[in-house]
Backbone as XML, in Angstrom:
<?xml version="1.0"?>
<chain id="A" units="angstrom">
  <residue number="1" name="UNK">
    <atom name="N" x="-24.386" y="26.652" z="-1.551"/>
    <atom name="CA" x="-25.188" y="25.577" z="-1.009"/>
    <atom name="C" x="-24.270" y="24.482" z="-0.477"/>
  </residue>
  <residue number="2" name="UNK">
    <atom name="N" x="-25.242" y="23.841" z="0.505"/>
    <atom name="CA" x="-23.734" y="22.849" z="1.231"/>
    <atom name="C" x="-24.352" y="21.625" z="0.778"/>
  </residue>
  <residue number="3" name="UNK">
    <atom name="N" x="-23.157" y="20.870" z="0.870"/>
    <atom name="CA" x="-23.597" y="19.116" z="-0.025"/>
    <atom name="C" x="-23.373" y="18.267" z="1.185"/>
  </residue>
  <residue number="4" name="UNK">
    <atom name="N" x="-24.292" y="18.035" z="1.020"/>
    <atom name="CA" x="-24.673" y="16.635" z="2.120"/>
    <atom name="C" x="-23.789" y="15.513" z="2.046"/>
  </residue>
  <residue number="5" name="UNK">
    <atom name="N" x="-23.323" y="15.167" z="3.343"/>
    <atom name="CA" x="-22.610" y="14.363" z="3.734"/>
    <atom name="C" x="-23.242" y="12.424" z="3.284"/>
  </residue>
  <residue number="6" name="UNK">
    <atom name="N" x="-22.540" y="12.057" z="2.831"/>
    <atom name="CA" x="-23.245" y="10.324" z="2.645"/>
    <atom name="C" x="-23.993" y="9.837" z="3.710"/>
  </residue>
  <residue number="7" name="UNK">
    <atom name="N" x="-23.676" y="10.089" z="5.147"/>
    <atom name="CA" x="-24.404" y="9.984" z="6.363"/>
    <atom name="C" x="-25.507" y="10.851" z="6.272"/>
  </residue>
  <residue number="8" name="UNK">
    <atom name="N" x="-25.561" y="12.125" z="5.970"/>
    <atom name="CA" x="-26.579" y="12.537" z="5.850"/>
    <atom name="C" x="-27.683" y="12.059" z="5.330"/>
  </residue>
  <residue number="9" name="UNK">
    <atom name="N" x="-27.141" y="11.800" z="3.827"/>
    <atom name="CA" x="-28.160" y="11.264" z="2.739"/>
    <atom name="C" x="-28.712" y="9.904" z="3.572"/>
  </residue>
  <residue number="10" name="UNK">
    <atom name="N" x="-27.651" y="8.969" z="3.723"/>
    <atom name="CA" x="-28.422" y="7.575" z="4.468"/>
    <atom name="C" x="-29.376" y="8.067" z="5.329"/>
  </residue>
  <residue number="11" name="UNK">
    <atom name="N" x="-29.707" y="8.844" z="6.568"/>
    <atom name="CA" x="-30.039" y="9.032" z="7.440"/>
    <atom name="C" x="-31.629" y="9.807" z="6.890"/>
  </residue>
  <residue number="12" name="UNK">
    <atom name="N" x="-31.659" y="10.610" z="5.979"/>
    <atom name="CA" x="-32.557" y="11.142" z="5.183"/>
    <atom name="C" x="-33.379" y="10.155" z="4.341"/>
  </residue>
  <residue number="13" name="UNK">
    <atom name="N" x="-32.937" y="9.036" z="3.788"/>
    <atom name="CA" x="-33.316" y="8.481" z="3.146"/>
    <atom name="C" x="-34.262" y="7.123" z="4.194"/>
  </residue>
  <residue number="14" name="UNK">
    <atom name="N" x="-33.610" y="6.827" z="5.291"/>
    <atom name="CA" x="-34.136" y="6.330" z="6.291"/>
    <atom name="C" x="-35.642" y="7.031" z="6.718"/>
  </residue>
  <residue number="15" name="UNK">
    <atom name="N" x="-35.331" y="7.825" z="7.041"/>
    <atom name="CA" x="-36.549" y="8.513" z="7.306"/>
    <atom name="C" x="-37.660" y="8.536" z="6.512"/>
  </residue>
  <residue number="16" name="UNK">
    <atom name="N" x="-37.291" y="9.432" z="4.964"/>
    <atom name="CA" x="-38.013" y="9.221" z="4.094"/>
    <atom name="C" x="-38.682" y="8.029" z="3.994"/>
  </residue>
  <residue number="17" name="UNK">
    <atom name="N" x="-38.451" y="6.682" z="4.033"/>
    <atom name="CA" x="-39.057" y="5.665" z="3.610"/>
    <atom name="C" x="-39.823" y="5.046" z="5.033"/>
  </residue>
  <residue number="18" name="UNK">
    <atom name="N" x="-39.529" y="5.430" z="6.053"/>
    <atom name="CA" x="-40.209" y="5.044" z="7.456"/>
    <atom name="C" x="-41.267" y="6.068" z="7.721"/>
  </residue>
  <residue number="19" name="UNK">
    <atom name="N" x="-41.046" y="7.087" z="6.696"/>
    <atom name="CA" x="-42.934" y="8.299" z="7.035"/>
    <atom name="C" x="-42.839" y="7.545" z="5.721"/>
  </residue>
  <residue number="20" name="UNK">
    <atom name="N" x="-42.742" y="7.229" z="4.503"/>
    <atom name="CA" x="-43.602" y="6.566" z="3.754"/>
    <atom name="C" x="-44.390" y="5.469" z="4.027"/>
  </residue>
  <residue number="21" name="UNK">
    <atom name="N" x="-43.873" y="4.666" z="4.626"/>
    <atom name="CA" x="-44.308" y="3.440" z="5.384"/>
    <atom name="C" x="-45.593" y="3.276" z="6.467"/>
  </residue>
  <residue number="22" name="UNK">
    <atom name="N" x="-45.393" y="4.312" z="6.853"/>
    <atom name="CA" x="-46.258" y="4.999" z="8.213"/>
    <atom name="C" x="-47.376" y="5.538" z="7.892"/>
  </residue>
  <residue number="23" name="UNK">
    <atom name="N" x="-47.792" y="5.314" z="6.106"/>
    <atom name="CA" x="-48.906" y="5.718" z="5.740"/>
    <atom name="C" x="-49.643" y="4.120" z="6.012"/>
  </residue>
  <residue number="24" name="UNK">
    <atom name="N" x="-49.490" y="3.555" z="5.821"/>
    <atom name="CA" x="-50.505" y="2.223" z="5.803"/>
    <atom name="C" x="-50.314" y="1.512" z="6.632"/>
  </residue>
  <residue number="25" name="UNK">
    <atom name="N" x="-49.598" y="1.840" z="8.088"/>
    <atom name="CA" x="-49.987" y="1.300" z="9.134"/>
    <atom name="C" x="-51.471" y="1.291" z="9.685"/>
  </residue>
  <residue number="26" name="UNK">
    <atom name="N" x="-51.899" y="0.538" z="10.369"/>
    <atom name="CA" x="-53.037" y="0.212" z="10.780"/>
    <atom name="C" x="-53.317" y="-0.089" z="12.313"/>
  </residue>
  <residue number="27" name="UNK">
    <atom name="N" x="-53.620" y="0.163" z="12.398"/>
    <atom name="CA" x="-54.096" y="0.109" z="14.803"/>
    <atom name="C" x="-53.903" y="-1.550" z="14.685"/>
  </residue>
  <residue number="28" name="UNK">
    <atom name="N" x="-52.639" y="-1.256" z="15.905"/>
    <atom name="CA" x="-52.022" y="-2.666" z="15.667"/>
    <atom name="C" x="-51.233" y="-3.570" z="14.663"/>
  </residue>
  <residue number="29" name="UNK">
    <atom name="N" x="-50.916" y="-3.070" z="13.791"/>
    <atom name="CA" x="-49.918" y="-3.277" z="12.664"/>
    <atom name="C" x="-48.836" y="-2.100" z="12.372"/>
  </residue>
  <residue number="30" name="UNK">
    <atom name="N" x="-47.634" y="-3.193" z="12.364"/>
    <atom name="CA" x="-46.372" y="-1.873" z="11.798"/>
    <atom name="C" x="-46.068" y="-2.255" z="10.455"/>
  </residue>
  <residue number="31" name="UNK">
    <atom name="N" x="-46.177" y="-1.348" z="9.353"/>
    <atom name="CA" x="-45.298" y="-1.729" z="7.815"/>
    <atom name="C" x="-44.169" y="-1.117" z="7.606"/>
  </residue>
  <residue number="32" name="UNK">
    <atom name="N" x="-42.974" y="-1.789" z="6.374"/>
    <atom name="CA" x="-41.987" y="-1.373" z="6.367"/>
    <atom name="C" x="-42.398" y="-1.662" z="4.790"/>
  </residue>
  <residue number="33" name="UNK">
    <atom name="N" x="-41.645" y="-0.708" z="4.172"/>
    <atom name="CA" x="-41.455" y="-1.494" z="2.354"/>
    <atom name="C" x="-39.943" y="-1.575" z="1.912"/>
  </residue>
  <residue number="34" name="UNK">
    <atom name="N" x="-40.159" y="-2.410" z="1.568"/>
    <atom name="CA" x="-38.770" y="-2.974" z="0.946"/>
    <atom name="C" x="-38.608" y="-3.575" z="-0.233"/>
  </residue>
  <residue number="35" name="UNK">
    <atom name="N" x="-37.966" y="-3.257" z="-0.607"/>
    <atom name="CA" x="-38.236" y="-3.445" z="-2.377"/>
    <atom name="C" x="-39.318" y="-3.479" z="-3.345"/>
  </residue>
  <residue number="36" name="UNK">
    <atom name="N" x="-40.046" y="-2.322" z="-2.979"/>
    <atom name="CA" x="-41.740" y="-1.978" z="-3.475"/>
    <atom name="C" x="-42.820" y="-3.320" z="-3.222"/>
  </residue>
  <residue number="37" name="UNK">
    <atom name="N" x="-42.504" y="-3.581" z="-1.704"/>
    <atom name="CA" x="-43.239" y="-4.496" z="-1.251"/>
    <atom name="C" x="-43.455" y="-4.344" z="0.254"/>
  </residue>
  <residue number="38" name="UNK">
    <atom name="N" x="-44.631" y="-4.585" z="0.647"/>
    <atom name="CA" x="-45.042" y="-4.075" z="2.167"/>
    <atom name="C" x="-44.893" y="-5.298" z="3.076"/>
  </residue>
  <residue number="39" name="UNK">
    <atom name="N" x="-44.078" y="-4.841" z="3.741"/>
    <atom name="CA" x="-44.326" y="-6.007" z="5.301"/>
    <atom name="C" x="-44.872" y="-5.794" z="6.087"/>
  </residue>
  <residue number="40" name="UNK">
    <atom name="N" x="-45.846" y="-6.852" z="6.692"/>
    <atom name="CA" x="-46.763" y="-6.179" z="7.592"/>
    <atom name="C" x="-46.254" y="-6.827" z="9.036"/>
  </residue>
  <residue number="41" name="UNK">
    <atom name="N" x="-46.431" y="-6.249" z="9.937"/>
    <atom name="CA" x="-46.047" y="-7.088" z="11.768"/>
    <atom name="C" x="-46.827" y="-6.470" z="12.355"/>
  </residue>
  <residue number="42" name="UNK">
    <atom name="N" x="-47.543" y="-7.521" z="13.807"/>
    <atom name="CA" x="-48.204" y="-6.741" z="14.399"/>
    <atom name="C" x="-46.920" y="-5.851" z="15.492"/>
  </residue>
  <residue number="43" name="UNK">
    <atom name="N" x="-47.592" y="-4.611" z="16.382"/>
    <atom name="CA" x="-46.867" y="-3.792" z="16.768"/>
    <atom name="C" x="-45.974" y="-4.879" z="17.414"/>
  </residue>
  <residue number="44" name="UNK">
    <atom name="N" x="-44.841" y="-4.581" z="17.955"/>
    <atom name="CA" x="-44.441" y="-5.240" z="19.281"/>
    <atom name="C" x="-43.712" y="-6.070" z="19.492"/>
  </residue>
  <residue number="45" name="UNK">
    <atom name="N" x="-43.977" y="-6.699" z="18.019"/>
    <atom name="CA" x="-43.781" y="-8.305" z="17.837"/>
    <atom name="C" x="-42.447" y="-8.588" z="17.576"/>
  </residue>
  <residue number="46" name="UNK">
    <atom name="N" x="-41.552" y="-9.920" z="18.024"/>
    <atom name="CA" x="-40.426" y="-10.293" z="17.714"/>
    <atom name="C" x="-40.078" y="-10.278" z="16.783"/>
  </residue>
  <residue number="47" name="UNK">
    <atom name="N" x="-40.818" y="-10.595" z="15.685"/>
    <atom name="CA" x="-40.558" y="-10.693" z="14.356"/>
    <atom name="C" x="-40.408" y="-9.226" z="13.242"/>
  </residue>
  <residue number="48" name="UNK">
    <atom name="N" x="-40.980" y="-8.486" z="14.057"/>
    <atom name="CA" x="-40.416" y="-6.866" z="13.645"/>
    <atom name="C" x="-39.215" y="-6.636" z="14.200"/>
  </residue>
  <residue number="49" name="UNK">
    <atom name="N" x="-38.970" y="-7.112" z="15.550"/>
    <atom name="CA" x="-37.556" y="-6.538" z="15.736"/>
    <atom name="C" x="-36.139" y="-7.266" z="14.872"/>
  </residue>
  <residue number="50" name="UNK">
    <atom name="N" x="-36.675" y="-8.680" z="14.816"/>
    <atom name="CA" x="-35.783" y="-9.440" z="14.006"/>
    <atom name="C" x="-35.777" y="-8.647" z="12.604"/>
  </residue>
  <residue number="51" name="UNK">
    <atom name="N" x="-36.469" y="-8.160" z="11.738"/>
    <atom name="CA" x="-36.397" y="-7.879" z="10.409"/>
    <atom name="C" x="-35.792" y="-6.975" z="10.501"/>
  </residue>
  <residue number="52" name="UNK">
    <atom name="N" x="-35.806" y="-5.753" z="11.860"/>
    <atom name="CA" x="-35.394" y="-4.406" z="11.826"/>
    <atom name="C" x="-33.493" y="-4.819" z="11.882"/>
  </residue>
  <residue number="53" name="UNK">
    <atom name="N" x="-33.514" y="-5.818" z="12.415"/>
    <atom name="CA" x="-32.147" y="-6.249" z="12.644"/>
    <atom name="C" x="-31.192" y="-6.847" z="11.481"/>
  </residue>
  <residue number="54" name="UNK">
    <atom name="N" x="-31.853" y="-7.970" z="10.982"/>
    <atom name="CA" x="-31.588" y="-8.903" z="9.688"/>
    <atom name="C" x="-32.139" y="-8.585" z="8.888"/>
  </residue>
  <residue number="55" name="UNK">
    <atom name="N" x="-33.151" y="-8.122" z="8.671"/>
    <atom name="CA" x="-33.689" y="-8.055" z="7.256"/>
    <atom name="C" x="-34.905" y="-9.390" z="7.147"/>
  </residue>
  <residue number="56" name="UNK">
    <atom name="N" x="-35.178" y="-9.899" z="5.884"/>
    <atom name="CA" x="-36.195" y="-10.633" z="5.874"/>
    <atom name="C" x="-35.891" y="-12.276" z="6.264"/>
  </residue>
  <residue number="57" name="UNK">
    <atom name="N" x="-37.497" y="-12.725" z="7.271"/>
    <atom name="CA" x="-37.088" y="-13.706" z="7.814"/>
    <atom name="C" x="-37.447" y="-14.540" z="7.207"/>
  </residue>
  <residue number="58" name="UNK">
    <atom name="N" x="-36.581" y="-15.710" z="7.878"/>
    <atom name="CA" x="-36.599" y="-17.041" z="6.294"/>
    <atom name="C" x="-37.592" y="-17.528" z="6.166"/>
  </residue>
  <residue number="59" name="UNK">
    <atom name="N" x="-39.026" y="-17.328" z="7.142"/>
    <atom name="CA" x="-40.622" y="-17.839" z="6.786"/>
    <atom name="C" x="-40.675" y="-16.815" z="6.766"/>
  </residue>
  <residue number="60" name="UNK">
    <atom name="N" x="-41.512" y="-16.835" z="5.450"/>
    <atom name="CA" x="-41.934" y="-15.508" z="4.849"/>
    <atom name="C" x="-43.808" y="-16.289" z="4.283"/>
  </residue>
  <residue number="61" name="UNK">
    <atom name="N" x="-44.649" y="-15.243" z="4.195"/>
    <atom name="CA" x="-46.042" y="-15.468" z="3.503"/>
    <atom name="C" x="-45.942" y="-14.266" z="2.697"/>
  </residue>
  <residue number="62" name="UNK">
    <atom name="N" x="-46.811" y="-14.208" z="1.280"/>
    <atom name="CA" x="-46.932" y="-13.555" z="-0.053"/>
    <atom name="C" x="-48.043" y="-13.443" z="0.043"/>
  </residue>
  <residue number="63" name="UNK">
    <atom name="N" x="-48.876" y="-12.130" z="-0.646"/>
    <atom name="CA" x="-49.876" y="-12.204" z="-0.973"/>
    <atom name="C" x="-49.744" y="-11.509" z="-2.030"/>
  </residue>
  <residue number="64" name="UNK">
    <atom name="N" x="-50.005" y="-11.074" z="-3.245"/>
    <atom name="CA" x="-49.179" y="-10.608" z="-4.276"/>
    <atom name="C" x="-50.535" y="-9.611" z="-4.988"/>
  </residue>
  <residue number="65" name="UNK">
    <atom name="N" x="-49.770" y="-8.564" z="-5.257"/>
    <atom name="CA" x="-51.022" y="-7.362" z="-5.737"/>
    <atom name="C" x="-52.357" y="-7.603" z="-4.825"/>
  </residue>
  <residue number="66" name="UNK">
    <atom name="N" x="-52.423" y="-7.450" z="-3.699"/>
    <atom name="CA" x="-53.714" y="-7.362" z="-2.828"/>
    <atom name="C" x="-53.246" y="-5.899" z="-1.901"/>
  </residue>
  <residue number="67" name="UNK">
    <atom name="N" x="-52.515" y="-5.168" z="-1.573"/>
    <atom name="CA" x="-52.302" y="-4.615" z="-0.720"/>
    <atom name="C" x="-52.192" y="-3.202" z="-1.391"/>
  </residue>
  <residue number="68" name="UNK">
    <atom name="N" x="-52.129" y="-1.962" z="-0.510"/>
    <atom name="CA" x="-52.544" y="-0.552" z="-1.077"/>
    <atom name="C" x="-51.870" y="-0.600" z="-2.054"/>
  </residue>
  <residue number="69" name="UNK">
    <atom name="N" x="-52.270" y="0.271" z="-3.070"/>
    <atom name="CA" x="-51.671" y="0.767" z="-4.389"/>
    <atom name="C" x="-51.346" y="-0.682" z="-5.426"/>
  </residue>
  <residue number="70" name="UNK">
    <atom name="N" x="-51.872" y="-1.737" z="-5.107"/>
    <atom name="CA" x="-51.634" y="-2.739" z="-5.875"/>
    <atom name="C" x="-50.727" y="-3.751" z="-5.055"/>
  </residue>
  <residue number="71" name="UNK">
    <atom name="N" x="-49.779" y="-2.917" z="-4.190"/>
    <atom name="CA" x="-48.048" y="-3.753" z="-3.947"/>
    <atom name="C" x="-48.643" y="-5.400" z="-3.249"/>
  </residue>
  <residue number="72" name="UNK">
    <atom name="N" x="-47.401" y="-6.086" z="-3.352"/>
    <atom name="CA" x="-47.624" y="-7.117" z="-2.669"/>
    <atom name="C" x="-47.213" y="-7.405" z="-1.497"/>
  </residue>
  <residue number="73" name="UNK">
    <atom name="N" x="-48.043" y="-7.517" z="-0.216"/>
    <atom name="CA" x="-48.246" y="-7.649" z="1.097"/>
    <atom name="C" x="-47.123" y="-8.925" z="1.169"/>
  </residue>
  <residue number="74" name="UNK">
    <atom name="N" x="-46.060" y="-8.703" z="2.337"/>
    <atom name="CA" x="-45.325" y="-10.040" z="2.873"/>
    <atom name="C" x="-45.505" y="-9.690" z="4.223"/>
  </residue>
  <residue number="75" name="UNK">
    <atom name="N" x="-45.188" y="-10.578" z="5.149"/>
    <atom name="CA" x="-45.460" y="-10.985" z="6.586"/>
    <atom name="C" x="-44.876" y="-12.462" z="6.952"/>
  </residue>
  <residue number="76" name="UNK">
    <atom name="N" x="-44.286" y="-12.190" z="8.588"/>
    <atom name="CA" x="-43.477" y="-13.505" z="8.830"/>
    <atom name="C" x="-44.472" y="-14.574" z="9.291"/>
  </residue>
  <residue number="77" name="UNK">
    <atom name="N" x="-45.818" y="-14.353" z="9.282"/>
    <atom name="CA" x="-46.859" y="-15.142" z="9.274"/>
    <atom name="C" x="-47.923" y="-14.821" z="8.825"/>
  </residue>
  <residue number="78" name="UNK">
    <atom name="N" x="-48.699" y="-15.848" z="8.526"/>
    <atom name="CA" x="-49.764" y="-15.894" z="7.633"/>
    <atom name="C" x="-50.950" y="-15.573" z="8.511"/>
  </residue>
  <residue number="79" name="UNK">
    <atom name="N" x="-51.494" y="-15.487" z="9.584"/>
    <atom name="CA" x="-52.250" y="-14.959" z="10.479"/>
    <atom name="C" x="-52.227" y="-13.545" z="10.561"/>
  </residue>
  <residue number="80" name="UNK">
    <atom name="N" x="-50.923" y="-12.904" z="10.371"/>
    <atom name="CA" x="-50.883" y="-11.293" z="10.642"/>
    <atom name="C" x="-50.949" y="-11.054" z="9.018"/>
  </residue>
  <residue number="81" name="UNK">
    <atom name="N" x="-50.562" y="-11.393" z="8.286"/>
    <atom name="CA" x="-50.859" y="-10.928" z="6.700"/>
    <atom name="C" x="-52.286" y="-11.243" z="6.744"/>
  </residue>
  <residue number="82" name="UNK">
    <atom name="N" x="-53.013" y="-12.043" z="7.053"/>
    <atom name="CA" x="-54.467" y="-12.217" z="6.697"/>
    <atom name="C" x="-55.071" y="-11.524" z="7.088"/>
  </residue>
  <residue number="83" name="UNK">
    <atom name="N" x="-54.888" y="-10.786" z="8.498"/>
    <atom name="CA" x="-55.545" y="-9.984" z="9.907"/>
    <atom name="C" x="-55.252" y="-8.703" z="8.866"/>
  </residue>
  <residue number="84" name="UNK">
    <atom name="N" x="-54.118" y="-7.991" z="8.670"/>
    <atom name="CA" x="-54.119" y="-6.910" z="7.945"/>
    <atom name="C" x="-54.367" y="-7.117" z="6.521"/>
  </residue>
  <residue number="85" name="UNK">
    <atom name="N" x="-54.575" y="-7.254" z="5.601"/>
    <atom name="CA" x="-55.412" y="-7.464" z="4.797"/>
    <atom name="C" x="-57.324" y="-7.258" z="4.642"/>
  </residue>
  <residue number="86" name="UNK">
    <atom name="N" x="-57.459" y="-7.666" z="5.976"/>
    <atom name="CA" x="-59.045" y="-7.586" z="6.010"/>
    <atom name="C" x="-59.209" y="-6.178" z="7.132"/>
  </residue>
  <residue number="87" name="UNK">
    <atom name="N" x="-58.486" y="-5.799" z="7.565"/>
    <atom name="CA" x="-58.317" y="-4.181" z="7.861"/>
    <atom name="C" x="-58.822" y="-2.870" z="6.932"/>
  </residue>
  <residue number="88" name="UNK">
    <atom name="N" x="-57.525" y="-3.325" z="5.987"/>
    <atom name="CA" x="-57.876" y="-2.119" z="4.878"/>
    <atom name="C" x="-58.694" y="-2.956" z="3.598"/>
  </residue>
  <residue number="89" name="UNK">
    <atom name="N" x="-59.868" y="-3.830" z="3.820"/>
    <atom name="CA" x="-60.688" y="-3.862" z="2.556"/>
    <atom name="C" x="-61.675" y="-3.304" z="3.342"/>
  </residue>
  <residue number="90" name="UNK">
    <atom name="N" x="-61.690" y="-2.886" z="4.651"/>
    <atom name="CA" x="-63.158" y="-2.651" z="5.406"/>
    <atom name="C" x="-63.001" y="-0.991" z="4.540"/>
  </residue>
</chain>
């Protein structure tokens, strides 16, 4: 059996967590989880590309155990955390 290269694994593990993620997207919303916590952006938006880049942005909104499976919903605004939120209680 052949052993996977560290690039490999990163690259696998990338994936893995971007089809995990890709379960609770919503028409018009992209999520990412990061540290067993969901970020929500609408598609498109600057503020997804910034996170995809840096990581988390310094305005941040919480909503804490409201979101699938319990986790707690973050978003770089409080308009798109509220908008998705009332998505998946319909």
């Amino acid at each position: 059996m052949k052993k996977l290269t560290p690039t490999a694994m990163l690259l696998i593990s990338l994936f893995a967590s971007t089809t995990f993620a890709s379960q609770y997207d919503k028409p018009g919303f992209v999520t990412e989880i990061e540290d067993g916590r969901l970020w929500v952006f609408r598609e498109g938006s600057k503020e997804l590309d910034e996170f995809k880049k840096t990581g988390e942005p310094a305005k941040q909104f919480s909503d804490i155990g409201t979101g699938p499976d319990g986790m707690t919903v973050k978003s770089a605004d409080e308009k798109t955390l509220k908008d998705y939120l009332q998505t998946i209680k319909k």
